[in-house]
ZAMIVEX-910559 format. One record per residue (C-alpha): residue in three letters; x, y, z. Coordinates in Angstrom, 1 decimal. Each point is the difference from the previous one (the first is absolute). Layout:
N
    r       u       v       w
  ALA       X       Y       Z
...
This chain:
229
    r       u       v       w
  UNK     0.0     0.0     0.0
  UNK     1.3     3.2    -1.0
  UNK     0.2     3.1     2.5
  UNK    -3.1     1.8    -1.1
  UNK    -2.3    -2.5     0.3
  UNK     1.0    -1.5     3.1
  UNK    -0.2     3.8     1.2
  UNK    -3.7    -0.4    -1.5
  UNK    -0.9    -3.2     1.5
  UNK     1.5     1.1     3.5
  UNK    -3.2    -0.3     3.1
  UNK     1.2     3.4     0.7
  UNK    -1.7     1.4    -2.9
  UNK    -3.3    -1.2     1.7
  UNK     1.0     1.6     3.2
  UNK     0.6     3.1    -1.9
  UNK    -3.6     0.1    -1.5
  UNK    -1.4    -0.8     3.3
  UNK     1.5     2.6     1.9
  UNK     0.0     2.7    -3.5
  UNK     3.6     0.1    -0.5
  UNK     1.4    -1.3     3.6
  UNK     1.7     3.2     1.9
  UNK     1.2     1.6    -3.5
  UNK     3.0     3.0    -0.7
  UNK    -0.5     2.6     2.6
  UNK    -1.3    -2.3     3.2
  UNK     0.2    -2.2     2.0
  UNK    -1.2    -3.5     1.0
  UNK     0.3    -2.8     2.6
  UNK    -0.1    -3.3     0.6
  UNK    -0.8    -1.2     3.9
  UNK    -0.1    -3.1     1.6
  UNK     0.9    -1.3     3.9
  UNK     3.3    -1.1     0.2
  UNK     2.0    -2.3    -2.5
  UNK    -2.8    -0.2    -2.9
  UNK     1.2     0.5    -3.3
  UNK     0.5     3.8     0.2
  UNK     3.8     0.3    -1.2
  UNK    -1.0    -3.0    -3.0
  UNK    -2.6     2.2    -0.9
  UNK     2.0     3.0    -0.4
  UNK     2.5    -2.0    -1.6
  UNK    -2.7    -1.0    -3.0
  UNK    -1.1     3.0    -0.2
  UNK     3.8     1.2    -0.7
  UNK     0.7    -2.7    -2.2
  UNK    -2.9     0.4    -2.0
  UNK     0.6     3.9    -0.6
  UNK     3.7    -1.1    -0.6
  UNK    -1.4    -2.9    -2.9
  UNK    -1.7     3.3    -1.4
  UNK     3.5     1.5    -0.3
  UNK    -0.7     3.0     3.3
  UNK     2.2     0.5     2.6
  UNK    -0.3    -1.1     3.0
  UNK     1.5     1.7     4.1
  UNK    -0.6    -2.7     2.2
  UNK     0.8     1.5     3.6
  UNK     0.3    -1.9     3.4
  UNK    -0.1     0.6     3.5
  UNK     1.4    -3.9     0.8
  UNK     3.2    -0.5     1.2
  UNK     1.4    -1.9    -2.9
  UNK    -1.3     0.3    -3.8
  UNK     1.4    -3.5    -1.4
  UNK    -3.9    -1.6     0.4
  UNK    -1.3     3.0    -1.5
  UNK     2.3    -0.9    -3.2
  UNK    -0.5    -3.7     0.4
  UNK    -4.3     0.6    -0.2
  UNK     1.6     1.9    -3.2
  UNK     1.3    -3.1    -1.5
  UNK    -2.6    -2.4     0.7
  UNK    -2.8     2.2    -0.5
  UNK     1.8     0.2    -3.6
  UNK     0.5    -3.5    -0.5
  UNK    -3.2    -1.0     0.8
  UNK    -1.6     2.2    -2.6
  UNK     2.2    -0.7    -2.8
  UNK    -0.1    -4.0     0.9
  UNK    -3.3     0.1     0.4
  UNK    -0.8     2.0    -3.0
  UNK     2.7    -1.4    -2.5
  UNK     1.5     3.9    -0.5
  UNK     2.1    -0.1    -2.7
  UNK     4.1     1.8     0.4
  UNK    -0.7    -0.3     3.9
  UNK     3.7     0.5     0.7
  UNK     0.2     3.0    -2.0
  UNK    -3.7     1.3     1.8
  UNK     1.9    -0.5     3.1
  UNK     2.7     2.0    -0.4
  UNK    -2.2     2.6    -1.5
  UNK    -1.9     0.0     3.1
  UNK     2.7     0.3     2.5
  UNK     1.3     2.9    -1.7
  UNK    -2.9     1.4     0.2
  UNK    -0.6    -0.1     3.7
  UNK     1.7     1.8     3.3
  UNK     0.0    -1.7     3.3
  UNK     0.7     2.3     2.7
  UNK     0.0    -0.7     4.2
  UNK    -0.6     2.3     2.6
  UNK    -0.2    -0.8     3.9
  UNK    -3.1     0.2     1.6
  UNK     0.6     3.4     1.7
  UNK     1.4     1.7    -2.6
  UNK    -1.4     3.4    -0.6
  UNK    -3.1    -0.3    -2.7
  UNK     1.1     3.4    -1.5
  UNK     3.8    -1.4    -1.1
  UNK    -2.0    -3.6    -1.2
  UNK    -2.0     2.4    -2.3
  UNK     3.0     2.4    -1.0
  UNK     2.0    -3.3    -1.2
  UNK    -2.7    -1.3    -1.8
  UNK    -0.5     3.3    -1.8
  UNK     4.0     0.3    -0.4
  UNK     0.0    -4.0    -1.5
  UNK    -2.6     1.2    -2.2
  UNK     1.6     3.3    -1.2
  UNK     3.2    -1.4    -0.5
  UNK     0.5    -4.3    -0.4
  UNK    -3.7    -1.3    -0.7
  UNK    -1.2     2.7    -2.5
  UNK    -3.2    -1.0    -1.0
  UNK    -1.8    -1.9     3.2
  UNK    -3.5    -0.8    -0.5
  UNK    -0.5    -1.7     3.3
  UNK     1.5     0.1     3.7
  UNK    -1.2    -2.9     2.8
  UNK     1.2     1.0     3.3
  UNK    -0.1    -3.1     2.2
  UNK    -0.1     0.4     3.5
  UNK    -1.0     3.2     1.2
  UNK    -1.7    -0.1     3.3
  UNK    -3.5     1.5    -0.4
  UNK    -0.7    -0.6     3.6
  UNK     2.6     2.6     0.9
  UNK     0.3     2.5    -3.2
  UNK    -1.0     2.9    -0.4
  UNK    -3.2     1.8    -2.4
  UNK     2.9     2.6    -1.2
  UNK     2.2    -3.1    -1.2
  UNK    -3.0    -1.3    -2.3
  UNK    -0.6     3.5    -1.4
  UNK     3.2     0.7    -0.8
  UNK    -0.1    -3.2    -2.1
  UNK    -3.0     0.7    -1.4
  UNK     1.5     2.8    -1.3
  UNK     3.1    -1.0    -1.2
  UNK    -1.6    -2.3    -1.8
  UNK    -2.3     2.3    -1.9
  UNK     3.1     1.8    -0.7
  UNK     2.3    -2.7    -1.5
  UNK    -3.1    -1.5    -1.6
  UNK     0.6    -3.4     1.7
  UNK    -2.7    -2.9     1.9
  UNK     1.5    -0.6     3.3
  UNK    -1.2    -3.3     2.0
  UNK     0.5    -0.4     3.4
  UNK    -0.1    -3.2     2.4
  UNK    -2.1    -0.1     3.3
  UNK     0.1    -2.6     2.8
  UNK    -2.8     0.5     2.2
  UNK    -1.4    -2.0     3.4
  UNK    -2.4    -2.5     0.1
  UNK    -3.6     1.0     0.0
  UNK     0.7     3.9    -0.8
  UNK    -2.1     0.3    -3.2
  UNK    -2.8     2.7     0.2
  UNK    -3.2    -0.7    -1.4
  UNK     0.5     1.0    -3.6
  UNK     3.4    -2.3     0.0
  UNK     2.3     2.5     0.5
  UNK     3.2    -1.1     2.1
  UNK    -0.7     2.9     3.5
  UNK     3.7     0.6    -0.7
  UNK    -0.6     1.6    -2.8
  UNK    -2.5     2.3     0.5
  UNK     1.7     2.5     0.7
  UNK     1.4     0.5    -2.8
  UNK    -2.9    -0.6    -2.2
  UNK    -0.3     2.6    -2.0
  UNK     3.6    -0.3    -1.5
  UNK    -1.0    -4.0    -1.0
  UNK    -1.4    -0.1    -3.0
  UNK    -0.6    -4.4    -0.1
  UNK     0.6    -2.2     3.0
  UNK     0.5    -3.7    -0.7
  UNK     0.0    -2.6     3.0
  UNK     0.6    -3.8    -0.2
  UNK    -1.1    -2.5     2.2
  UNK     0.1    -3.6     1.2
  UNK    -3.2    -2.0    -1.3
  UNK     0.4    -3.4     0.8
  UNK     2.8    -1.1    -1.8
  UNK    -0.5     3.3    -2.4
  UNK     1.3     3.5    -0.1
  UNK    -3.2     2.3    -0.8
  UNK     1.3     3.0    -1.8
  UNK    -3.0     2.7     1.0
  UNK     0.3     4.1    -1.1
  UNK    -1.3     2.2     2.8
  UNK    -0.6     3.7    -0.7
  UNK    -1.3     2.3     2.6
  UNK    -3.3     1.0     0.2
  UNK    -1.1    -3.6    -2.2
  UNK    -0.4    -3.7     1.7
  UNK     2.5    -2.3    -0.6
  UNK     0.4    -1.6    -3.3
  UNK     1.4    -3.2    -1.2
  UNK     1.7    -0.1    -2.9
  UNK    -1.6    -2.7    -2.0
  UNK     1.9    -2.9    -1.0
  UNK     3.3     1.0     1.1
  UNK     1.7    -1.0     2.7
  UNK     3.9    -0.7     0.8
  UNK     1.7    -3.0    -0.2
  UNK     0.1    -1.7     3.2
  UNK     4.4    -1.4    -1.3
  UNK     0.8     2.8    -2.3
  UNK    -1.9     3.3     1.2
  UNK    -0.3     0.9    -2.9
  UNK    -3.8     1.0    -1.2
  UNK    -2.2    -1.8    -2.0
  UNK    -2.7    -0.9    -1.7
């Protein structure tokens, strides 16, 4: 299968008509879940797919180490193009990696200086980034003015920016919406959440002010994490 039409075939695609484009240039979306669900594999397809569409990609961390965030890169990758038949995969990869920026930052490290790198990665080494995932942040302790100021950058750069959100057991509010997140509601333009149903992972969009919706028919693999169909 040739790049285009796997891009074509991708169950993204149906997540993008669901949700009327996903996040899109200029804001910002979310995935949530509780703890250790699928939220860094989802990020991870959604990069590599935007990659497979020849974008570029800023993948930022707040973990410790980065070397599982560029093995999920790998496998991610090799389970598409195995399980798809991609034709030139070897030469797809390497197209892919130089397309994407990982960067680490310590937990406590000043949201402002996170942004300003991003921005100075942008300006000067990754000239043309489409989409930034910032894995990590702590909702539970950030602040409204952090989210604005993304929002706003990226309106400026033109750029969809997805974030990743663990919150605690039984802290949805009525309409789906992890409580975390409130707060910053009105910077959020899709919220995504996954979780365990039975030996499934329901992939459900929750937008404030709307009940909880599952997304038909997709779901994430319970081995690779990858969505499907």
């Amino acid at each position: 299968m040739v790049k285009e039409e796997l891009n074509q075939k991708s169950p993204l695609r149906k997540l993008e008509a669901i949700t009327q484009g996903g996040a899109g240039k200029g804001n910002i979306g979310v995935i949530a879940s509780k703890q250790g669900i699928g939220k860094t594999a989802f990020l991870v397809h959604l990069a590599v797919d935007s990659l497979l569409r020849d974008r570029h990609v800023i993948h930022v961390s707040f973990d410790k180490k980065t070397d599982y965030i560029s093995a999920w890169y790998e496998d991610i990758f090799d389970e598409i193009s195995k399980k798809r038949n991609l034709e030139s995969a070897m030469q797809v990869h390497d197209e892919m990696i130089h397309n994407r920026i990982i960067m680490n930052f310590h937990h406590n490290y000043p949201f402002d200086k996170v942004l300003n790198a991003i921005e100075a990665m942008i300006d000067n080494g990754q000239n043309g980034t489409d989409l930034v995932i910032i894995d990590g942040y702590d909702f539970n302790r950030g602040a409204i003015k952090d989210l604005d100021k993304v929002k706003k950058f990226a309106q400026l750069k033109g750029i969809e920016v997805w974030f990743s959100d663990t919150y605690y057991p039984n802290c949805l509010d009525e309409d789906g919406v992890p409580k975390n997140l409130n707060p910053f509601i009105h910077d959020i333009k899709t919220i995504l959440t996954i979780a365990a149903s039975g030996s499934d992972l329901k992939l459900s969009v929750a937008k404030h002010g709307a009940k909880n919706t599952d997304v038909q028919d997709l779901k994430l693999d319970p081995k690779t994490l990858l969505v499907c169909n």
